[in-house]
N, CA and C atoms of all chains as a GROMACS GRO file, in nm:
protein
  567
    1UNK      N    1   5.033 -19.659  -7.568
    1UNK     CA    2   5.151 -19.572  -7.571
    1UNK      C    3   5.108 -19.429  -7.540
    2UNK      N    4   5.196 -19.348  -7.479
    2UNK     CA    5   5.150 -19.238  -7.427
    2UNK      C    6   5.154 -19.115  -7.559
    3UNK      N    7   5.070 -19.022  -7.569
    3UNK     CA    8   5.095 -18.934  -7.680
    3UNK      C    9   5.153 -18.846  -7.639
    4UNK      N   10   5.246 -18.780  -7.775
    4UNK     CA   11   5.320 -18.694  -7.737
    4UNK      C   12   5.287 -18.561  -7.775
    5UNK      N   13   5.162 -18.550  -7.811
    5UNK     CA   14   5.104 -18.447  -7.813
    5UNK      C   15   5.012 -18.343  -7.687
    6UNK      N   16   5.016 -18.202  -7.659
    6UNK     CA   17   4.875 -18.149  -7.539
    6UNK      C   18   4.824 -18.045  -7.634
    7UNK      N   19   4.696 -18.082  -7.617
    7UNK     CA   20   4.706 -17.974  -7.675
    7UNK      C   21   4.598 -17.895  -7.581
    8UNK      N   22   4.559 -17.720  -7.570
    8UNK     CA   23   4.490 -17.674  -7.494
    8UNK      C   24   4.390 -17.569  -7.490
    9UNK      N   25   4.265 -17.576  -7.506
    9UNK     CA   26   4.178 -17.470  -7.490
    9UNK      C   27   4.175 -17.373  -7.383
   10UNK      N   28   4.110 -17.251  -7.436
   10UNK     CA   29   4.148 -17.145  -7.371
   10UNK      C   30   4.013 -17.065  -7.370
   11UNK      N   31   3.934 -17.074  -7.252
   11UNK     CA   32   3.801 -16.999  -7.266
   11UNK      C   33   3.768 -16.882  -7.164
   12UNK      N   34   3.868 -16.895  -7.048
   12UNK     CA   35   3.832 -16.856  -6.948
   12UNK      C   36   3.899 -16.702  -6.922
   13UNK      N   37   3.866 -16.590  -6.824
   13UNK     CA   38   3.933 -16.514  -6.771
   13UNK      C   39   3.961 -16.517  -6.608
   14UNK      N   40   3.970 -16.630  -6.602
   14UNK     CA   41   4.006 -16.599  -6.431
   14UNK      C   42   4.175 -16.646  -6.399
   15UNK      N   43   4.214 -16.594  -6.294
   15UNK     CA   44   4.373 -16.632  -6.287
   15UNK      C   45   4.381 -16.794  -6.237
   16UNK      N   46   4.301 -16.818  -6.158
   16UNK     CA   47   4.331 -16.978  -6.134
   16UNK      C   48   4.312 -17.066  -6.298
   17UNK      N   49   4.270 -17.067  -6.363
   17UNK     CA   50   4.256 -17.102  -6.461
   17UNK      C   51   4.339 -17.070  -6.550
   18UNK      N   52   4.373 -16.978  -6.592
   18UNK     CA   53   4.455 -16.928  -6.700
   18UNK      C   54   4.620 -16.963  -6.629
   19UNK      N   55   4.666 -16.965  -6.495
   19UNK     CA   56   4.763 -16.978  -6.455
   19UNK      C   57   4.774 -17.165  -6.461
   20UNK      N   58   4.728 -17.244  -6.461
   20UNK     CA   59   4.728 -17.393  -6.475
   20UNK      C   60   4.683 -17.386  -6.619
   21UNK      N   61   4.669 -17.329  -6.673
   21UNK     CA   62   4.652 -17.357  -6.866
   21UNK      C   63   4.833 -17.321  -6.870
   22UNK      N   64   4.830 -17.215  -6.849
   22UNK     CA   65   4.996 -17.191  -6.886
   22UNK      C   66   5.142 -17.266  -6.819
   23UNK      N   67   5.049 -17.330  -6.691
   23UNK     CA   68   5.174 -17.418  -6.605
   23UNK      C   69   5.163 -17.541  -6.688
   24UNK      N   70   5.026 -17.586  -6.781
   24UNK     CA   71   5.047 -17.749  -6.825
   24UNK      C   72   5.094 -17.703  -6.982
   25UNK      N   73   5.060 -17.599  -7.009
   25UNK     CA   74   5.142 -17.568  -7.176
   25UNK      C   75   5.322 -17.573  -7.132
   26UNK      N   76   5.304 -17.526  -7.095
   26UNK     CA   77   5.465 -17.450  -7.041
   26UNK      C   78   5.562 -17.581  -6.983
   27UNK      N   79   5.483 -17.678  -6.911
   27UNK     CA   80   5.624 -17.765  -6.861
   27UNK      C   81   5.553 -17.883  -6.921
   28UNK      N   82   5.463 -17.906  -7.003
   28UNK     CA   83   5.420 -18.016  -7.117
   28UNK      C   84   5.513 -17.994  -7.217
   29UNK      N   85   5.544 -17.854  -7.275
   29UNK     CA   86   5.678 -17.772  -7.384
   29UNK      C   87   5.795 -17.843  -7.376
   30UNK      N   88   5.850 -17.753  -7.257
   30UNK     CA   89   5.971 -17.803  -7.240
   30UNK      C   90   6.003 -17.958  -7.161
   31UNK      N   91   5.917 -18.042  -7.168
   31UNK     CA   92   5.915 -18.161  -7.166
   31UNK      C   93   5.971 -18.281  -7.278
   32UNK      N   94   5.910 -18.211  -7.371
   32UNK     CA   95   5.955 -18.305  -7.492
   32UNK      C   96   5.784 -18.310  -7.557
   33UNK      N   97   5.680 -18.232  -7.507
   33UNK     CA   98   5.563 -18.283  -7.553
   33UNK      C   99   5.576 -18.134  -7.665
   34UNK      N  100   5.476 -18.185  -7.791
   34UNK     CA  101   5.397 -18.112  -7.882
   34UNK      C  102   5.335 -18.025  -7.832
   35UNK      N  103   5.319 -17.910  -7.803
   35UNK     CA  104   5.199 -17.832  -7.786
   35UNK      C  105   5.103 -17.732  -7.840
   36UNK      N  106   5.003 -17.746  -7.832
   36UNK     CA  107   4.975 -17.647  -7.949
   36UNK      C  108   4.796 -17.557  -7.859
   37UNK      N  109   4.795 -17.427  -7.848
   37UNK     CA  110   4.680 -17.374  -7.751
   37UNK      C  111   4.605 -17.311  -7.846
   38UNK      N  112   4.497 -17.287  -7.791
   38UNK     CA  113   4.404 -17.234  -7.892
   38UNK      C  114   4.335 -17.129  -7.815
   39UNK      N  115   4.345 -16.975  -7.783
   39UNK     CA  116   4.289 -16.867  -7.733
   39UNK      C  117   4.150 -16.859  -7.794
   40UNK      N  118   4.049 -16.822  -7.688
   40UNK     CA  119   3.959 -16.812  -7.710
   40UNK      C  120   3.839 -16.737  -7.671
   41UNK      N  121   3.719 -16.707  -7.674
   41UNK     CA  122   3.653 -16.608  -7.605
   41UNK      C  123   3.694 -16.475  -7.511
   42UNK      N  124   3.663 -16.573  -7.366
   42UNK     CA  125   3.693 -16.422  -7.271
   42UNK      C  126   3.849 -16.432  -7.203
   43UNK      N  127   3.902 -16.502  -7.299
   43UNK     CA  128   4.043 -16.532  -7.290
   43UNK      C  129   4.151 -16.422  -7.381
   44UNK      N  130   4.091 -16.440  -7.495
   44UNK     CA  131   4.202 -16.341  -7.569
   44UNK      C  132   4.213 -16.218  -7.540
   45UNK      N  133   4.136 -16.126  -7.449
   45UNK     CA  134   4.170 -16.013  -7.425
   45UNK      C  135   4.316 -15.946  -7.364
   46UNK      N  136   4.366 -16.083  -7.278
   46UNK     CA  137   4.480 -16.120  -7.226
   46UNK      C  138   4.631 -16.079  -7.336
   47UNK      N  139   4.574 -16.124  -7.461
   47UNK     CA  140   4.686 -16.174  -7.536
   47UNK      C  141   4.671 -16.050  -7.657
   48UNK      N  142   4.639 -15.941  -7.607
   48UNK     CA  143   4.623 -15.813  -7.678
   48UNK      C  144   4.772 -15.728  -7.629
   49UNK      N  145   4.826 -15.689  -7.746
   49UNK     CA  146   4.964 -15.620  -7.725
   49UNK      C  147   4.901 -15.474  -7.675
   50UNK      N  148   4.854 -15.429  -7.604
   50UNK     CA  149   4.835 -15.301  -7.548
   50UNK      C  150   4.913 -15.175  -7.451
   51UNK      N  151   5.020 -15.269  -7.443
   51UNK     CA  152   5.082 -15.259  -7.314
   51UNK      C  153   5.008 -15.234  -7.171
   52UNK      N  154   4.888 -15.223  -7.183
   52UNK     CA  155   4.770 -15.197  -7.027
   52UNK      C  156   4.755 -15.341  -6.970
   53UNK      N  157   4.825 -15.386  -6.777
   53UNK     CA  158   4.795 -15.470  -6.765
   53UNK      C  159   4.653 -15.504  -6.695
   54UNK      N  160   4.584 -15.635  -6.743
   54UNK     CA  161   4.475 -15.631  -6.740
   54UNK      C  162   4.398 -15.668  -6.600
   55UNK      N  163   4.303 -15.609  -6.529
   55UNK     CA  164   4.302 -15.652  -6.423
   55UNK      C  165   4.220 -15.839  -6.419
   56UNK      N  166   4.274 -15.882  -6.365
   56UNK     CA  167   4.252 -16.044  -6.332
   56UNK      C  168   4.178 -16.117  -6.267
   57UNK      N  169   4.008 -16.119  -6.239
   57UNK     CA  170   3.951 -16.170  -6.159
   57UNK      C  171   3.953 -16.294  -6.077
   58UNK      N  172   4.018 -16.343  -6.010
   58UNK     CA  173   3.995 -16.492  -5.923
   58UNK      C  174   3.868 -16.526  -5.896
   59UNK      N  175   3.896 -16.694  -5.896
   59UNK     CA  176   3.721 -16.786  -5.882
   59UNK      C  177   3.754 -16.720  -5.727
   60UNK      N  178   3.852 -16.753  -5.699
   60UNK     CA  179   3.853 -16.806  -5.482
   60UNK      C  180   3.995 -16.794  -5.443
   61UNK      N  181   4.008 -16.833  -5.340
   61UNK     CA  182   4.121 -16.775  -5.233
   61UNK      C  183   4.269 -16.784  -5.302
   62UNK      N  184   4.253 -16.906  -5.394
   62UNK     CA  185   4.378 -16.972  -5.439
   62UNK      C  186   4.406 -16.843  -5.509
   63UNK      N  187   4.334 -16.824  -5.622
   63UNK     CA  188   4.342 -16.717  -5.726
   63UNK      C  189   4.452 -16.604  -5.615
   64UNK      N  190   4.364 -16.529  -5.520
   64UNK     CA  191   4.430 -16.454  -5.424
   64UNK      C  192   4.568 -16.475  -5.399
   65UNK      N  193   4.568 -16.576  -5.376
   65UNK     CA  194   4.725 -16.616  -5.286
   65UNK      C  195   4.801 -16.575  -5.430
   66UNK      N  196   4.752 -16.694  -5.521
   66UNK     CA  197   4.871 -16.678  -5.650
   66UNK      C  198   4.900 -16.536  -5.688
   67UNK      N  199   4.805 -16.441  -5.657
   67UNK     CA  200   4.838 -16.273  -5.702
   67UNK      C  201   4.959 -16.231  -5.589
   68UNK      N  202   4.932 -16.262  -5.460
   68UNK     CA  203   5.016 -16.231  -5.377
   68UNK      C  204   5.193 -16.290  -5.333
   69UNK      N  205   5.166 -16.427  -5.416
   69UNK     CA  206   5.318 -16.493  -5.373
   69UNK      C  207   5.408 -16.478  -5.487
   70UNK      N  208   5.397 -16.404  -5.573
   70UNK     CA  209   5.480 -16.421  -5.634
   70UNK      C  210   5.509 -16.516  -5.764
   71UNK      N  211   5.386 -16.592  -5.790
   71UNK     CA  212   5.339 -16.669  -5.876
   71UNK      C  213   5.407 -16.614  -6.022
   72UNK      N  214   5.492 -16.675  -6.125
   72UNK     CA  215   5.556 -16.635  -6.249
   72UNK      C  216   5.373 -16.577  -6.270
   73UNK      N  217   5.371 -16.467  -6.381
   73UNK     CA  218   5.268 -16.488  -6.444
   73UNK      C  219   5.257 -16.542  -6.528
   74UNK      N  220   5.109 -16.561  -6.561
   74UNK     CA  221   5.069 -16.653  -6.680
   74UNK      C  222   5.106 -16.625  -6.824
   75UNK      N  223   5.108 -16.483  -6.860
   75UNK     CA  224   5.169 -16.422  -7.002
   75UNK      C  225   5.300 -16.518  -6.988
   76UNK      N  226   5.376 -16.460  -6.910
   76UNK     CA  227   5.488 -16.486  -6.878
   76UNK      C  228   5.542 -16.631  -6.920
   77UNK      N  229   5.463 -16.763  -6.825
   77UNK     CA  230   5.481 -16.850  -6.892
   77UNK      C  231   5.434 -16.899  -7.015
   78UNK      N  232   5.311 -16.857  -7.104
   78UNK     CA  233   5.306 -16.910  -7.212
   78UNK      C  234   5.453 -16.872  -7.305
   79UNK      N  235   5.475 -16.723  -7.265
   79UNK     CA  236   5.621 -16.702  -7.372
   79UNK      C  237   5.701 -16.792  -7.330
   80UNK      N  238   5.751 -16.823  -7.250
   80UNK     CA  239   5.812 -16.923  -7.219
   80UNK      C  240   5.850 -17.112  -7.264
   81UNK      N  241   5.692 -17.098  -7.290
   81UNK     CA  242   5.626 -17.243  -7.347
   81UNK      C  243   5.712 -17.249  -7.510
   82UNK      N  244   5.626 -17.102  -7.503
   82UNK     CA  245   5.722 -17.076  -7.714
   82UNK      C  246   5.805 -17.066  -7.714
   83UNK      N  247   5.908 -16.991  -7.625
   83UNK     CA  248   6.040 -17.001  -7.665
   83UNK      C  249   6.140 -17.082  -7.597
   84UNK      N  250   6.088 -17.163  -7.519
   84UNK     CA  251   6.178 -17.260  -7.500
   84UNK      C  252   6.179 -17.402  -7.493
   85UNK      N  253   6.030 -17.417  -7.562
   85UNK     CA  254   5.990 -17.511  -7.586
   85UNK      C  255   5.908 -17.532  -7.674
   86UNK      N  256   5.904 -17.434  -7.775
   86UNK     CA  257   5.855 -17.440  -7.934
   86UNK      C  258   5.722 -17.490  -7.932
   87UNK      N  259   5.607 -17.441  -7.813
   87UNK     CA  260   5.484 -17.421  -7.838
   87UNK      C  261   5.472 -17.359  -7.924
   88UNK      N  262   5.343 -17.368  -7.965
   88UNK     CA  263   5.252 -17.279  -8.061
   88UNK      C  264   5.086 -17.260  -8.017
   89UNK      N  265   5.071 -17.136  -7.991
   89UNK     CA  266   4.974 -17.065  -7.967
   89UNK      C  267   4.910 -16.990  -8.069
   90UNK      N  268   4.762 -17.030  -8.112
   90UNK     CA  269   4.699 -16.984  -8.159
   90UNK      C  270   4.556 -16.940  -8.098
   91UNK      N  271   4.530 -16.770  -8.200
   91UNK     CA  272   4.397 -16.728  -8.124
   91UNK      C  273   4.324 -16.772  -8.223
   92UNK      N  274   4.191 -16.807  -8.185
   92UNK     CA  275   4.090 -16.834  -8.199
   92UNK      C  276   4.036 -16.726  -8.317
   93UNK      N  277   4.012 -16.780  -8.481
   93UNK     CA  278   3.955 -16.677  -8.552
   93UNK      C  279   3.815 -16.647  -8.585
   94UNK      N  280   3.706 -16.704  -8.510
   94UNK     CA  281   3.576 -16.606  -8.483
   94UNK      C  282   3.592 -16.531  -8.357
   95UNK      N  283   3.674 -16.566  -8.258
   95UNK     CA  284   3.693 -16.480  -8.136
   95UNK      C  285   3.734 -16.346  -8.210
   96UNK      N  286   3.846 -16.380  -8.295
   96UNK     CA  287   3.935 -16.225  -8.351
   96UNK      C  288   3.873 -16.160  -8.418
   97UNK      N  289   3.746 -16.256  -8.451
   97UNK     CA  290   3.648 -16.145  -8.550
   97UNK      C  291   3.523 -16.044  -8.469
   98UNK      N  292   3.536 -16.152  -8.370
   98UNK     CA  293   3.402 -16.033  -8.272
   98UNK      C  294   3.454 -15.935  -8.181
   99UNK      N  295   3.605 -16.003  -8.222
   99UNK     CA  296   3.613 -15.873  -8.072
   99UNK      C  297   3.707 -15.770  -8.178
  100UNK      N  298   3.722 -15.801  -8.317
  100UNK     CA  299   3.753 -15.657  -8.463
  100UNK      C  300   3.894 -15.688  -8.424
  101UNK      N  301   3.970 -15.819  -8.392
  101UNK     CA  302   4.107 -15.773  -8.381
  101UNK      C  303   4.202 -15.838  -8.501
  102UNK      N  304   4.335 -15.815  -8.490
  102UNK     CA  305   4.400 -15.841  -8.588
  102UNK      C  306   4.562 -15.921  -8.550
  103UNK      N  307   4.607 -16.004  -8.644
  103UNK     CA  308   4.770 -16.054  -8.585
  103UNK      C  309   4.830 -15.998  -8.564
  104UNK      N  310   4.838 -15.837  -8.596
  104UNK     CA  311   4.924 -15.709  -8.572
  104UNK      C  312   4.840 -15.675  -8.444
  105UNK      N  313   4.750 -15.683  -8.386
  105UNK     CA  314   4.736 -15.649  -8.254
  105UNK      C  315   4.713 -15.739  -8.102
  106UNK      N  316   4.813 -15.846  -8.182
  106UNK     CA  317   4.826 -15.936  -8.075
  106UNK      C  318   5.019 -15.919  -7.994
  107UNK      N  319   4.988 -15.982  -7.894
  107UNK     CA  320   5.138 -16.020  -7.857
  107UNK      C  321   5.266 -16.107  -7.925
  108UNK      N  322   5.349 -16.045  -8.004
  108UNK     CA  323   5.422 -16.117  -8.085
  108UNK      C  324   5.417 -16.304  -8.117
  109UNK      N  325   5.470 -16.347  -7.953
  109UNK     CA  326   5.435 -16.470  -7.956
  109UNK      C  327   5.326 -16.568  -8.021
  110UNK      N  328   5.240 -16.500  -8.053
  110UNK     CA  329   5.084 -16.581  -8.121
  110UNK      C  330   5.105 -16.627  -8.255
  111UNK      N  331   5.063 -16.714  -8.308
  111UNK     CA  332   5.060 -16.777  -8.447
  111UNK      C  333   4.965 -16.676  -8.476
  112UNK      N  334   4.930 -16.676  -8.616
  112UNK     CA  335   4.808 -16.634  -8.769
  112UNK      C  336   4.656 -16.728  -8.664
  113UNK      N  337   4.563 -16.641  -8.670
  113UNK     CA  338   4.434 -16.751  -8.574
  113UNK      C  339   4.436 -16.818  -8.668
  114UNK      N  340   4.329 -16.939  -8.607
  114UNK     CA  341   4.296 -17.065  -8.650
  114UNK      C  342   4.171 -17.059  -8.637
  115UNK      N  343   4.130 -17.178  -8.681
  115UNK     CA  344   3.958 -17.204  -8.674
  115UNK      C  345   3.964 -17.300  -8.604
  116UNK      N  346   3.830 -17.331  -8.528
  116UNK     CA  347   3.835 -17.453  -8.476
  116UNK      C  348   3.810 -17.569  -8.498
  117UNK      N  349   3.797 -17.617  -8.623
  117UNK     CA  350   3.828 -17.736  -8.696
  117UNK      C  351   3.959 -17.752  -8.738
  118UNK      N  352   4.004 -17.656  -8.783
  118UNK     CA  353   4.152 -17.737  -8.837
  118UNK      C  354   4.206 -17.743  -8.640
  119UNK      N  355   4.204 -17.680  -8.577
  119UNK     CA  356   4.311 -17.696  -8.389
  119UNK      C  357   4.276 -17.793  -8.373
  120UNK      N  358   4.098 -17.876  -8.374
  120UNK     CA  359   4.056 -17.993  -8.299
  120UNK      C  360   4.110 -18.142  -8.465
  121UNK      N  361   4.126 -18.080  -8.536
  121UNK     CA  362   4.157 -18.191  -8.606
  121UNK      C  363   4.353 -18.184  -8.579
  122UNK      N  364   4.464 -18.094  -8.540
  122UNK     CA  365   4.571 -18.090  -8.479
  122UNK      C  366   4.590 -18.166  -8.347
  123UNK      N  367   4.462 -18.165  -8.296
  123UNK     CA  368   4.436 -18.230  -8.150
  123UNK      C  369   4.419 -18.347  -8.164
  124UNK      N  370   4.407 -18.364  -8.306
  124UNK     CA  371   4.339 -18.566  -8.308
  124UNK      C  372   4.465 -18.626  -8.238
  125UNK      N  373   4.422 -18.722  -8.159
  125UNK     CA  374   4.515 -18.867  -8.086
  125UNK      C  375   4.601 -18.828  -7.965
  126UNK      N  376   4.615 -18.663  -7.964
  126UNK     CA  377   4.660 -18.649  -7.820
  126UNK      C  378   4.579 -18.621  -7.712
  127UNK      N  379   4.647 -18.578  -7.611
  127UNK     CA  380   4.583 -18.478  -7.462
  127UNK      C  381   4.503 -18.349  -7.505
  128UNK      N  382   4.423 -18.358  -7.462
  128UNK     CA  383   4.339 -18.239  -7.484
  128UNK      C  384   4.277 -18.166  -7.357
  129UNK      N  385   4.308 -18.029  -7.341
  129UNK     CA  386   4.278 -17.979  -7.198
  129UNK      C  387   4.195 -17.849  -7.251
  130UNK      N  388   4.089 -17.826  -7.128
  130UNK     CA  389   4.032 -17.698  -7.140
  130UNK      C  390   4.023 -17.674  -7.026
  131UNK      N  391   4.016 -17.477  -7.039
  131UNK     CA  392   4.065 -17.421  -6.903
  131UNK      C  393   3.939 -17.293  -6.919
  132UNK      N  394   6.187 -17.225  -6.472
  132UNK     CA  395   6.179 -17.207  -6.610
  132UNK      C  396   6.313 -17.175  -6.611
  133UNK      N  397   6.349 -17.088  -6.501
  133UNK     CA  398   6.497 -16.997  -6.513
  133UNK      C  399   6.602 -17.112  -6.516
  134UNK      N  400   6.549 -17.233  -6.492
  134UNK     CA  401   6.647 -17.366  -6.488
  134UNK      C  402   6.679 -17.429  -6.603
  135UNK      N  403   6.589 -17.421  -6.669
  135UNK     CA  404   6.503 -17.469  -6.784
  135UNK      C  405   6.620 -17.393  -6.941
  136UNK      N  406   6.607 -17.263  -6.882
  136UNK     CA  407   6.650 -17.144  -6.965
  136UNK      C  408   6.773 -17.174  -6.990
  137UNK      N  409   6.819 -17.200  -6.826
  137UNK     CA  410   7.015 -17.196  -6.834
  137UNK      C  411   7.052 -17.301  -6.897
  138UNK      N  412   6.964 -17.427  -6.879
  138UNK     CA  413   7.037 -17.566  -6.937
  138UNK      C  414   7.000 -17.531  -7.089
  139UNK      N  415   6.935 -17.523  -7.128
  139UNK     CA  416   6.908 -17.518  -7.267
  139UNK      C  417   7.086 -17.398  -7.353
  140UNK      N  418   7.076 -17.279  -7.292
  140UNK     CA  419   7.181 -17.202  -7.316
  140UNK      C  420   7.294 -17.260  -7.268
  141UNK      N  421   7.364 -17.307  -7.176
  141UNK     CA  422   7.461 -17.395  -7.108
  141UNK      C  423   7.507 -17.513  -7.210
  142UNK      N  424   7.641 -17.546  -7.154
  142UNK     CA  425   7.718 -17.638  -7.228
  142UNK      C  426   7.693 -17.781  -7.196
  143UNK      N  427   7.672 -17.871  -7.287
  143UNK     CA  428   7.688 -18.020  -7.226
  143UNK      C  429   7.780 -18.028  -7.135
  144UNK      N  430   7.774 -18.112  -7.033
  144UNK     CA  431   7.829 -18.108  -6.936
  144UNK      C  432   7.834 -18.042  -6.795
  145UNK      N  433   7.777 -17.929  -6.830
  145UNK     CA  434   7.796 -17.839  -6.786
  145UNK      C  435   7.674 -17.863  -6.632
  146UNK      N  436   7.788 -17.788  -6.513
  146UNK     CA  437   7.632 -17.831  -6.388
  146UNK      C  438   7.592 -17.740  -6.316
  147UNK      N  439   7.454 -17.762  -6.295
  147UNK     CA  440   7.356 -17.679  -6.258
  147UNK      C  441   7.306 -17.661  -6.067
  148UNK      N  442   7.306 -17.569  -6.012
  148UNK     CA  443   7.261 -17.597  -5.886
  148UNK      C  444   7.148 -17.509  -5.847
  149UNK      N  445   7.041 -17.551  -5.802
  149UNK     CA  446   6.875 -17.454  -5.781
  149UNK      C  447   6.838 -17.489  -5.656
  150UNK      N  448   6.841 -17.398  -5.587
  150UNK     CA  449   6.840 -17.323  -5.470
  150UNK      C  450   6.682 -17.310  -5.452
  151UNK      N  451   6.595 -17.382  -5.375
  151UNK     CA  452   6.447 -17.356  -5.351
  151UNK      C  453   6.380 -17.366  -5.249
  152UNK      N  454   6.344 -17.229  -5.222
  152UNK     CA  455   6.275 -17.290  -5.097
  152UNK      C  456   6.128 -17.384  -5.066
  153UNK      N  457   6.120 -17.436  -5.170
  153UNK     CA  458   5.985 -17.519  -5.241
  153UNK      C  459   6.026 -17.639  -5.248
  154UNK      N  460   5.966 -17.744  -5.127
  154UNK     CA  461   5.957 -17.868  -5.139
  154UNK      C  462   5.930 -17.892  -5.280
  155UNK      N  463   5.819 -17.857  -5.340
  155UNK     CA  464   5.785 -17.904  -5.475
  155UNK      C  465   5.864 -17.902  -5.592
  156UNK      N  466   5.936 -17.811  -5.570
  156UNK     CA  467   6.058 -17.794  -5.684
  156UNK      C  468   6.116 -17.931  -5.650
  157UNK      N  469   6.192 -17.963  -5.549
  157UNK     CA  470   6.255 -18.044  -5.510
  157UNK      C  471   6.214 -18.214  -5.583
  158UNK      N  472   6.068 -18.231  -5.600
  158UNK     CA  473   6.030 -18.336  -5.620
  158UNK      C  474   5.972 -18.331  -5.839
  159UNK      N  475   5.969 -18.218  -5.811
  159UNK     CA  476   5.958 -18.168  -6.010
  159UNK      C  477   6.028 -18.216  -6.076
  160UNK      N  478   6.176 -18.161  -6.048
  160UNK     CA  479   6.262 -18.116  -6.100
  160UNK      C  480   6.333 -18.220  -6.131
  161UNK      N  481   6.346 -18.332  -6.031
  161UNK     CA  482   6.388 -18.438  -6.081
  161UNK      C  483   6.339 -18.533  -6.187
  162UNK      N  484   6.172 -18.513  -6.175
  162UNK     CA  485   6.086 -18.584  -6.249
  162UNK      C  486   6.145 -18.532  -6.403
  163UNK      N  487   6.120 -18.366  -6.441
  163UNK     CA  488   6.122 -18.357  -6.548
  163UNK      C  489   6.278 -18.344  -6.600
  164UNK      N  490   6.435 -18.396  -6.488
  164UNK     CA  491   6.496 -18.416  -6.583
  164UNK      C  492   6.535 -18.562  -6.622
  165UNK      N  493   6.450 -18.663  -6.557
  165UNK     CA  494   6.445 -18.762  -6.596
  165UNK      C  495   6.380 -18.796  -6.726
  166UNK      N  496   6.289 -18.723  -6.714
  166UNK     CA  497   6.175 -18.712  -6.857
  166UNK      C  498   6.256 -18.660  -6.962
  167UNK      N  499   6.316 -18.556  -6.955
  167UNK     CA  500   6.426 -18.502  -7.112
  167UNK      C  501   6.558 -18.516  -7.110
  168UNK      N  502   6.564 -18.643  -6.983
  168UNK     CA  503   6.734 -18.726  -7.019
  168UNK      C  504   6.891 -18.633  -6.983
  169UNK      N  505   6.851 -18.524  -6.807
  169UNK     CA  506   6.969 -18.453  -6.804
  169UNK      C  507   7.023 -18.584  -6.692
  170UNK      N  508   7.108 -18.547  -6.613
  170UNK     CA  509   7.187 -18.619  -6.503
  170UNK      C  510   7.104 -18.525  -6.368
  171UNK      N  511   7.064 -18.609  -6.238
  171UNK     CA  512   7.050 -18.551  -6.148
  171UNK      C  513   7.152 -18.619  -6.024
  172UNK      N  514   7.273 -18.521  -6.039
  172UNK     CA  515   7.357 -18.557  -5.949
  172UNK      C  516   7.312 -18.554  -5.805
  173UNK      N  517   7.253 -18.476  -5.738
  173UNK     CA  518   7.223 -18.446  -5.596
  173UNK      C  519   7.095 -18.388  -5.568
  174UNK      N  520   7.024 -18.415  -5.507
  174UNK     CA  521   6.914 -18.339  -5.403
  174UNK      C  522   6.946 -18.333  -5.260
  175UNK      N  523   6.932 -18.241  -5.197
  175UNK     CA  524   6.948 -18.256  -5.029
  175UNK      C  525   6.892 -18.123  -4.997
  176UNK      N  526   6.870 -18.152  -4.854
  176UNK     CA  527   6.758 -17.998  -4.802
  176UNK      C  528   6.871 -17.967  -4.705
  177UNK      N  529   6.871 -17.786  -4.649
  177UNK     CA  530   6.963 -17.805  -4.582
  177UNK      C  531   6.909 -17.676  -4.539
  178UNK      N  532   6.897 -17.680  -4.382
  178UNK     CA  533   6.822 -17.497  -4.343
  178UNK      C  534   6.684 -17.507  -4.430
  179UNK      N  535   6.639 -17.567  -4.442
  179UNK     CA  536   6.469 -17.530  -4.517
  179UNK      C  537   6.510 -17.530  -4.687
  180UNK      N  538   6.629 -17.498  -4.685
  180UNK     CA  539   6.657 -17.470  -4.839
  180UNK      C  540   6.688 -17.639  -4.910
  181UNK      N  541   6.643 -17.640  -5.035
  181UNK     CA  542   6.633 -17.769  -5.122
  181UNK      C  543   6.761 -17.710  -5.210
  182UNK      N  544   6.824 -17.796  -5.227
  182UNK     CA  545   6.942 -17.782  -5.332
  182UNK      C  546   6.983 -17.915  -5.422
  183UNK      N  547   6.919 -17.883  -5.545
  183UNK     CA  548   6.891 -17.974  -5.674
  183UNK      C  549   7.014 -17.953  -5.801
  184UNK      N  550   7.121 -18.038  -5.785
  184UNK     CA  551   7.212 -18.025  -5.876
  184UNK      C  552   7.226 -18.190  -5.948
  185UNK      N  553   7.233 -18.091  -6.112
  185UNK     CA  554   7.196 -18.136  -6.211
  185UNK      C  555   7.344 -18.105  -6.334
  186UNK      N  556   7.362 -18.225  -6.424
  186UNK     CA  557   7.417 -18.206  -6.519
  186UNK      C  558   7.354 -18.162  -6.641
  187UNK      N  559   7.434 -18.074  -6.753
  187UNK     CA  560   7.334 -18.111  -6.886
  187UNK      C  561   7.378 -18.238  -6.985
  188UNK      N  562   7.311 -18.322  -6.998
  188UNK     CA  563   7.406 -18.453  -7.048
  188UNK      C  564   7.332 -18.422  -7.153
  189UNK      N  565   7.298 -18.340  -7.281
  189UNK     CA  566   7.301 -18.374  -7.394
  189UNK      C  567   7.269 -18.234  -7.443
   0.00000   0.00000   0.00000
């Protein structure tokens, strides 16, 4: 039987990556699936309420194009995931500790961090993706 | 998503038409409203443009 759970790691800073983490959170959401992400390393810098947008390195060409066509962004769709499809996103809490941050200095959308035992024991029996 | 958005806010019954110039929409869109149970009354391409109309049946 298929699970109805995804759930998704989050390690990376490049836009090809982070833009397919947020396209399989986001229409896995509003699908009918569980979702639940877990921000992490050189990822959460992204998900800092600063208002400064951050510049976005691409692996390769794709990355390129997606900056240029018009591609939703990736912030963009994870809010999306949460609010219209009752994801839940959590940052990573040794990430939040090395890089001194706090739930008040994240982007509203984010859960309280997590550890990564209780996310990978949330993850038991479904889809599990890393990006 | 913006499709996504309206049906969710929108009335049962109520119908939807998305305008794309993206083959891929065209072939999505049906998938995922088969997957969360809306009505897909019509697909047809017309001038390059895809036009995907949909009910909200629940």
């Amino acid at each position: 039987m298929a699970s109805d759970k995804i759930s998704v790691i989050l390690v990376s800073d490049t836009r090809e990556r982070l833009q397919m983490a947020a396209m399989v959170a986001s229409v896995g959401a509003v699908s009918g699936y569980q979702v639940s992400v877990f921000l992490s390393m050189n990822t959460l810098a992204y998900f800092v309420d600063d208002d400064s947008p951050e510049e976005v390195p691409t692996e390769g060409h794709f990355g390129e194009l997606l900056a240029s066509k018009n591609a939703p962004p990736f912030l963009e769709l994870f809010q999306q995931a949460v609010e219209l499809g009752d994801a839940r996103i959590y940052p990573c809490s040794m990430s939040m500790d090395i890089l001194e941050l706090k739930k008040a200095d994240m982007v509203e959308y984010v859960e309280e961090p997590l550890g990564l035992t209780r996310f990978l024991d949330e993850a038991s029996g479904g889809q599990l993706w890393s990006f | 998503m913006e499709l996504i958005a309206g049906i969710k806010q929108g009335d049962i019954g109520e119908e939807f038409e998305v305008l794309s110039s993206d083959e891929g929409s065209a072939k999505d869109i049906p998938e995922w409203i088969n997957k969360v149970g809306h009505e897909l009354l019509d697909s047809f391409e017309s001038d390059g443009v895809w036009h995907i109309i949909i009910r909200k049946a629940k």
